[in-house]
N, C-alpha and C positions, 0 to 999 in steps of 0.2 A: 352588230356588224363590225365595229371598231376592234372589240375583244379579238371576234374572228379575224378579222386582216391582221391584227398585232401578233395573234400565236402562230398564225398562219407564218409568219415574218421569223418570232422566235424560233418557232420549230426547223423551219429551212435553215436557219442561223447555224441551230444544233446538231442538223444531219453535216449539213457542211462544212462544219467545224470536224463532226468527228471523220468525213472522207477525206479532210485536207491531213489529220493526224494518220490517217493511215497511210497517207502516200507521203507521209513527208520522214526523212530519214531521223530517227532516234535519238537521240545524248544517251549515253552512258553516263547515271550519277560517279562523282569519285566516294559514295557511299558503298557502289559496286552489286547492289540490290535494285534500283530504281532508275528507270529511265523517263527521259523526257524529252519534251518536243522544242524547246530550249535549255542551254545551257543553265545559263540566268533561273531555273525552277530548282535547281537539284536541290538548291539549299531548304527548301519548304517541308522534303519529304522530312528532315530530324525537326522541323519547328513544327509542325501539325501532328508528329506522334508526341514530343513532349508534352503541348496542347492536348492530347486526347488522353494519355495518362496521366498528366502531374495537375490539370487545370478542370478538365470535364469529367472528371472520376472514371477515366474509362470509356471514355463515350457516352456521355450521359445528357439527356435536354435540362439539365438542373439551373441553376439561379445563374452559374457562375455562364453557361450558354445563352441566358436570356439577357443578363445584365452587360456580354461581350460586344451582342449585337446591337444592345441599346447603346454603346459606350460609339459604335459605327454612326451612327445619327446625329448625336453629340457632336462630336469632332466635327463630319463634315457636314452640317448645315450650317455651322459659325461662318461666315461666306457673306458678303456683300456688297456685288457690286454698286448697287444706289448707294453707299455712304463711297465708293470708291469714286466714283461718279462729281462727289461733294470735296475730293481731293482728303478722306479721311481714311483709315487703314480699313476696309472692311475685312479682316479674317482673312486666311488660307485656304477655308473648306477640310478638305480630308488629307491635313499635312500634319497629324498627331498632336495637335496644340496643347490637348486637353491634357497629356502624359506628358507630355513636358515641359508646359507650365500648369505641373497639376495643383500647385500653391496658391493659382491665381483661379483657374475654371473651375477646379471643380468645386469655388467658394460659390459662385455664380449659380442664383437663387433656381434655375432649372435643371442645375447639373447636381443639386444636394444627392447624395448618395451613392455616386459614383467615384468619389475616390478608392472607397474599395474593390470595386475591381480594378484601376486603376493602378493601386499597392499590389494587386495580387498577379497585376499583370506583368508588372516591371522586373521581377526577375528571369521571367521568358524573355523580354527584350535584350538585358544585360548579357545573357548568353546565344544568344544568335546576330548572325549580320546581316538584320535586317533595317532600315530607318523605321523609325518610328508609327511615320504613316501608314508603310506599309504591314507592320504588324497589326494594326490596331483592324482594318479591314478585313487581315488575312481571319484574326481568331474569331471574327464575329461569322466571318463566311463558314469554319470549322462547327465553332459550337451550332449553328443552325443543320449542320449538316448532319448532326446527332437526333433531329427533333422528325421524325416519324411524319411524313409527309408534306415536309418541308421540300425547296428546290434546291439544284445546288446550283449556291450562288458563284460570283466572279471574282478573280483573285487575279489581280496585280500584282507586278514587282518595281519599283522603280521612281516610288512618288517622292518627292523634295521635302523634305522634314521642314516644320514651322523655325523661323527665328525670333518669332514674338508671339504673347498670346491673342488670343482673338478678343475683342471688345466683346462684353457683355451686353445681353439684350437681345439675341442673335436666336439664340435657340426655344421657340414651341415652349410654352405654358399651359399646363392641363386648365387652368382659370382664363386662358385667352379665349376669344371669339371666332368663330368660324373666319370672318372677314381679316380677324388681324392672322390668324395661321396659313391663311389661303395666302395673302398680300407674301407675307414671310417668306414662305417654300419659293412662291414665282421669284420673288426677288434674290433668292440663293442657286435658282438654276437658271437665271436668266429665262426668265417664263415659262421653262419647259414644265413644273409642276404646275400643274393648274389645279382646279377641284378635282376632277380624275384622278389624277395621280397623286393627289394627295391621300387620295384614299386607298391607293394601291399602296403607297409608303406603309399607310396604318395596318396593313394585312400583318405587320410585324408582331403588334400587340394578342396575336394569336398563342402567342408563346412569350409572354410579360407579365409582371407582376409590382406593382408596388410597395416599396418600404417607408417612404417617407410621406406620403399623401396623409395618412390615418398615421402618426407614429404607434396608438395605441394599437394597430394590427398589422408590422412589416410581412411582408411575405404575399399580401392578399392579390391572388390572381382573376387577372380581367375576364377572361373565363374559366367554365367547368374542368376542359382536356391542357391547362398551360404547358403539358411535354409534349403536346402532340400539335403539328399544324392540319390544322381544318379549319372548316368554317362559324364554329361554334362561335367564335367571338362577334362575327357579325349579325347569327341569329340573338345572340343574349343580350347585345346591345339594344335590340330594338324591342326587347319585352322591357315591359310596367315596371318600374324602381318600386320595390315595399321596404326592402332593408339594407343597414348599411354594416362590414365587418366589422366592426369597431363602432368609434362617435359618430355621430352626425355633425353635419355644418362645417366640415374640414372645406378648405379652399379648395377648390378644383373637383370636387365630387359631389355627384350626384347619387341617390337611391340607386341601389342593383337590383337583379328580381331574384337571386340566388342567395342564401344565405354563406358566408363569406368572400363573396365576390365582393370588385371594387371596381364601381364604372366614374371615370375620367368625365368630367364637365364637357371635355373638349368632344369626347369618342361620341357623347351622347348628342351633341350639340351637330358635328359634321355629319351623324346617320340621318338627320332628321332636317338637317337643310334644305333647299328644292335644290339647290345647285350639284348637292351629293348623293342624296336619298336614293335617286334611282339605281346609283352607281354603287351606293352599299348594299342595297339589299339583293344585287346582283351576283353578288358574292355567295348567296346564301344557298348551302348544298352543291356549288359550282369548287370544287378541287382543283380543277384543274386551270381554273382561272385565279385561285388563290396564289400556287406554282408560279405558273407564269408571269403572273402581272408584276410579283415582287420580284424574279428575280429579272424581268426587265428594269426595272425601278431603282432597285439596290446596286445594277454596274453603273447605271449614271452616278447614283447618287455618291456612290464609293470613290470616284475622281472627279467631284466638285474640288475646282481651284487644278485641278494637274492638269499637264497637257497629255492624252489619251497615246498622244504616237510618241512619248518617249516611255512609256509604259511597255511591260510584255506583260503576256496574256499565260497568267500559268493556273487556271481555273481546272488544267486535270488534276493536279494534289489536292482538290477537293473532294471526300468522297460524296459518292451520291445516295443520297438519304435513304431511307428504307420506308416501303409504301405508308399510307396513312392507314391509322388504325379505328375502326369502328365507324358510323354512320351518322349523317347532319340528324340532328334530333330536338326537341325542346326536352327541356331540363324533367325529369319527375316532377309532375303536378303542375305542371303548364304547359298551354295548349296555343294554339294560334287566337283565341280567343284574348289572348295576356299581350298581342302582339298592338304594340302602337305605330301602324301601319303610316308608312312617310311617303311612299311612291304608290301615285295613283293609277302610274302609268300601267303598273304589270301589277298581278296578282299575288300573292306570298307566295312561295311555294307548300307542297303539301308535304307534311314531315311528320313522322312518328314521336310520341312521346315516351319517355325513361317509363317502364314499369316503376311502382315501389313506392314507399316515404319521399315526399318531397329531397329535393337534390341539396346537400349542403356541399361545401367546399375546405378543404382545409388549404392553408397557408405554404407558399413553396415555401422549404427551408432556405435561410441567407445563406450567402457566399459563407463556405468555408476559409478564414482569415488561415489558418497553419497548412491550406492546402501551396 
């Protein structure tokens, strides 16, 4: 009932949004191609086609779109008001910290591995007049928008760039505990993330991959479809762990049931909570609560630290993704049998299996460094 009252809410949002765009008088970009419904957007239209040619190859769900929208998380959940509370600096939230004290963050034991998109980002910023904050939101909203049944997320203009970096400590640890990530998130949105919505945050990890968890396997994606958003990543979370892509015993990982998969301590730990369990496996074969939920979640979460009303809303230069492709399914060679069933409340749902040799996975390729 909650899902439904929420999309019920989104969706009115959306119809309403697009009737207020229709009645409301146009901008002319000084591009002379694009218009918009403020001023304040025209600039977006040459930063999101640079973004789709020089950064996502074209439009592509590739590493450099997964690792843009991980780099969104990052940034704005460094945020907190209980040490502010304590009269100590808690963070900015989503005021670009991580890029521009990327000397200091991205040394910061959660954020290993994102300097490179970080490097690979900074020449898009150097050449547009965007702040910082707002770019780092705008390309994670773009590159999502390449990924096949993804939603289209929200896009700001106008957020206050960081003048220090954010304390360490701040951001989600795949070796954390459900209780210490839950306590986290509430305390970065001012309790609006609870367990719920912690879980709708994780819809992200549908389209994520790993380089640093296993260093002997960078690339290893948390599921089977990583260019595609479905709901695969919350059926494969909740099957049996046999094997790991790489070593075993790495910090923060547990067995996957996929051969190149790499499931997160944390993914496996929040499916199988009482506090979440029924709420992830809700997710399971439901699309269009996949949609939804994140991209309610991602506009909060996107102006953590900003004030919302001096923000404009330029969320139409986002395109709108292109449907999802193929069916919720269990992997070849497992069945709901493999399933470690955590909500007792509702039944699994019933889903078809892959024909064929069991399901292997190969590794997304890294960020292209000379793109």
């Amino acid at each position: 009932m909650v899902f439904q009252s929420l999309l019920t809410v989104v969706a009115l949002a959306a119809a309403l949004q697009g009737s207020h765009a229709a009645l409301t008088r146009r901008v002319t970009c000084p591009d002379g191609v694009n218009t918009a419904t403020n001023a304040a957007c025209c600039e977006l239209f040459a930063v999101r086609d640079d973004l789709q040619q020089n950064l996502f190859h074209g439009g592509q769900c590739t590493a450099e779109a997964h690792e843009s929208l991980r780099l969104t998380f990052h940034d704005a959940i460094a945020i907190s008001p209980a040490l502010e509370a304590q009269g100590i600096f808690g963070g900015g939230g989503a005021d670009g910290s991580i890029a521009i004290f990327s000397d200091i963050e991205t040394n910061f034991h959660p954020n290993i591995g994102l300097d490179e998109i970080v490097e690979l980002q900074k020449p898009f910023i150097a050449r547009h007049n965007l702040s910082v904050a707002d770019f780092i939101q705008f390309a994670g909203a773009i590159g999502v928008s390449n990924c096949p049944g993804a939603p289209q997320l929200a896009a700001f203009v106008g957020r206050t760039d960081a003048t220090q970096p954010a304390p360490d400590g701040l951001v989600p640890e795949p070796f954390h505990t459900p209780d210490q990530i839950f306590a986290r998130l509430a305390d970065a949105s001012s309790g609006e993330f609870d367990e719920i919505l912690t879980v709708w945050l994780l819809v992200a990890h549908t389209v994520a991959a790993a380089n640093d968890v296993d260093p002997t396997a960078p690339g290893s994606p948390f599921d089977t479809t990583p260019s595609i958003w479905d709901t695969q990543f919350f059926i494969e979370t909740l099957l049996n762990g046999t094997t790991f892509p790489g070593t075993p015993d790495n910090e923060g990982e547990v067995a996957a049931p996929v051969q190149g998969l790499l499931r997160l301590q944390s993914d496996f730990a929040i499916s199988r909570d009482n506090r979440s369990a029924c709420e992830w496996q809700s997710f399971v074969n439901n699309q269009e609560k996949a949609q939804a939920m994140f991209q309610f979640v991602f506009h909060d979460m996107s102006i953590l630290g900003q004030d919302i009303n001096s923000l404009v809303d330029c969320t139409e230069v986002v395109p709108v993704p292109a449907p999802v492709q193929g069916v919720a399914h269990f992997p070849a060679g497992l069945t709901v049998d493999d399933v470690d069933l955590s909500c007792a409340a509702t039944p699994f749902p019933t889903l078809p299996t892959d024909p064929g040799p069991a399901t292997t996975v190969a590794p997304v390729p890294l960020p292209n460094q000379s793109s």
